[in-house]
N, C-alpha and C positions, 0 to 999 in steps of 0.2 A: 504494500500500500504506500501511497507518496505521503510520507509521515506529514508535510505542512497542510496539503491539502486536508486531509483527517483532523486536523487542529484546527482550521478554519470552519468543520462543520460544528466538533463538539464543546469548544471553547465558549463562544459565543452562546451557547444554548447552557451552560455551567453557569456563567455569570449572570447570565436572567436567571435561571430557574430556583441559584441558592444565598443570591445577591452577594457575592464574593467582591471583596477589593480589591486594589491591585495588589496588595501583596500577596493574596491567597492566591488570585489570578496567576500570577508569576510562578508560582510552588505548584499550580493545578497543571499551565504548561509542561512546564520540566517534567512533570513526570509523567503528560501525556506523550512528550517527544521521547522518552527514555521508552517508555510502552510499546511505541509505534516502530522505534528503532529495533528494539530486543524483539518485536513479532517478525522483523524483514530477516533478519538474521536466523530465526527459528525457520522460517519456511525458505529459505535461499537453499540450507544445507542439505544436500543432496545426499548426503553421509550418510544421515538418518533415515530410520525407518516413518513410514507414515505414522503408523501409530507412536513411534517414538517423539515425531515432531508435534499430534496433537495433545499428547501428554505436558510437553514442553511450553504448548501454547496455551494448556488451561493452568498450570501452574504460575506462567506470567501472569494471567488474569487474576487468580487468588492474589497473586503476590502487589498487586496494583491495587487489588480493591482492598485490601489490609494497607496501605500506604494511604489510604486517601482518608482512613481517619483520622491524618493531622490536620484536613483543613475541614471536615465534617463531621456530622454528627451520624450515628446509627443510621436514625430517618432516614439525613442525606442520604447517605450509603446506598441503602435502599432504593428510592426515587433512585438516584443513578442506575443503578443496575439494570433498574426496571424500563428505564427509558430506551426507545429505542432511537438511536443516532443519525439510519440511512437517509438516506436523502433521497426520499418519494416525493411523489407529485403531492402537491395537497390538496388541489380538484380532483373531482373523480369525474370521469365525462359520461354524458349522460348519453342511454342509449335513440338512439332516434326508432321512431317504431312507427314502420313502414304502412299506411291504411292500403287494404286491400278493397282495388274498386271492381265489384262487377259489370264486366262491359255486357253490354246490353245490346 
């Protein structure tokens, strides 16, 4: 994943959702770029077995979501986790529904 792009979606959605300062901001950064670095690295290695790299990848996750109670609370914790980051559309489009005419 392009670590800054990744930081541009979840960053911004961190400081609204748990009203962080800048200095929390700064500590949430860091160690989203250390997250996003250590996940490129885990799936780069071709060394590894698959199942060895997604072992690797859910143990950075534990290991992120235990770091993050310097700048949060439990809750927080939570709501993060819970939140999901991707970047969907947020319209849903709507189906057009065809009338069927009897020709006559």
């Amino acid at each position: 994943v392009d670590t800054y792009e990744e930081l541009e979606k979840v960053l911004p959605k961190c400081v609204e959702m748990f009203s962080l300062d800048d200095f929390e901001r700064e500590i949430l950064k860091g160690m989203l770029v250390k997250k996003y670095d250590s996940y490129n690295k885990i799936v780069e290695n071709t060394d590894m077995s698959k199942q060895a790299r997604q072992e690797g990848l859910k143990n950075l996750e534990i290991e992120f979501i235990k770091s993050l109670s310097v700048i949060l609370s439990p809750d927080e914790i939570t709501i993060y986790v819970d939140t999901d980051f991707t970047d969907k559309a947020e319209k849903k489009k709507k189906k057009r529904r065809k009338k069927r005419r009897n020709k006559e």
